[in-house]
C-alpha positions in Angstrom: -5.4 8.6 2.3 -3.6 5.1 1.5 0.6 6.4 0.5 1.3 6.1 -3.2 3.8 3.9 -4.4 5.6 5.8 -7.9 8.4 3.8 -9.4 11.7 5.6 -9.8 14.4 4.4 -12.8 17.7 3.8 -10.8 21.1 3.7 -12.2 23.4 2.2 -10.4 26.6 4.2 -9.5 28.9 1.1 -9.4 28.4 -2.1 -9.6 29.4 -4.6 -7.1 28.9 -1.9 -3.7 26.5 -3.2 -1.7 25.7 0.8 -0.8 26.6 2.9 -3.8 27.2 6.5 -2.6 25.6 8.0 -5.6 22.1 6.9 -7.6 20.4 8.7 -10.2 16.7 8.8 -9.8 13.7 10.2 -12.1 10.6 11.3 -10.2 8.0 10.8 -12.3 5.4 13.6 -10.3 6.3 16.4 -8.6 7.0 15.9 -4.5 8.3 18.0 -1.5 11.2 16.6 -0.1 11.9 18.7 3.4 9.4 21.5 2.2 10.7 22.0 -1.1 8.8 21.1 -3.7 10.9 19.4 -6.3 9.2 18.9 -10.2 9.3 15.8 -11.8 12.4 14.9 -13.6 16.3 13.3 -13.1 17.7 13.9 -9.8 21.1 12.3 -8.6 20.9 11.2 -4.5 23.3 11.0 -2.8 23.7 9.5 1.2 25.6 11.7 3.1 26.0 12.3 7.3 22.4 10.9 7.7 20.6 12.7 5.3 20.0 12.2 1.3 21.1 14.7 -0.8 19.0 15.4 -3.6 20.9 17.6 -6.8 19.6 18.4 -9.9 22.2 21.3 -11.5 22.2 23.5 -8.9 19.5 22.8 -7.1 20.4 20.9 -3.9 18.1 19.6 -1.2 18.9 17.6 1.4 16.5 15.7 4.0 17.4 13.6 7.6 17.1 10.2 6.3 18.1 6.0 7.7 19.0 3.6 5.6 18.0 0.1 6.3 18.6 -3.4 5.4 15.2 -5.0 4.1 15.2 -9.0 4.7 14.1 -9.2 1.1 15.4 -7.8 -2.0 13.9 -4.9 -3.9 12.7 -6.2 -7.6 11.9 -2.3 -8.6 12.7 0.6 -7.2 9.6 1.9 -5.5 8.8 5.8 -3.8 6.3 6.2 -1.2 4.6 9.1 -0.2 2.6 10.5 1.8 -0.2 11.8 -0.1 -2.4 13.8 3.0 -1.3 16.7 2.5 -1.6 19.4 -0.3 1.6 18.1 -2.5 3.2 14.5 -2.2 5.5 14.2 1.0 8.8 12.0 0.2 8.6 8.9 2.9 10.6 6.3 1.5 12.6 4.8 -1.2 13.3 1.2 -1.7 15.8 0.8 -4.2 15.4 -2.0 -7.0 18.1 -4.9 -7.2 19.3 -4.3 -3.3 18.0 -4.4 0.4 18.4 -1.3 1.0 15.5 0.7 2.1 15.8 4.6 2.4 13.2 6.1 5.0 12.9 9.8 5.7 11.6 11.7 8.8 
């Protein structure tokens, strides 16, 4: 099965940092991120020691992720999964406005 691209809404954190620490993100269907399924709704993400840090009150969950410079930029903020198994697996995020392309193990 082909991965499914969901768009995410993005706030930015700061403006002006080409790698803002913090983003808020809204998954609009639920996924597993590193086994743990996660419902839809507003998560902030944060990229910390490797890994992205996913918090929604106090619900953390963190998965081994890379940043990486794209040679285009983003125009939306797109998530892809993988879609084989029985729930949506997190693979990537490209995040709208930048370069910066967030893929997970």
């Amino acid at each position: 099965m082909k991965p499914t691209f969901v768009l995410l809404a993005v706030a930015f954190a700061g403006v002006g940092f080409a790698r803002p620490a913090t983003r808020s993100v809204n998954f609009e269907h639920d996924i597993v991120v590193d086994g743990t399924p996660m419902k839809a709704g507003s998560y902030r993400v944060s990229f910390e020691n490797g890994k992205a840090v996913f918090r929604e009150g106090r619900k953390t969950v963190a998965e081994a992720a890379t940043v990486v410079d794209s040679a285009t930029r983003f125009g939306n903020t797109e998530v892809i999964t993988d879609t084989s198994g029985q729930q949506p697996r997190l693979k990537e995020i490209d995040l709208g406005g930048t370069r910066m392309r967030v893929e997970f193990n």
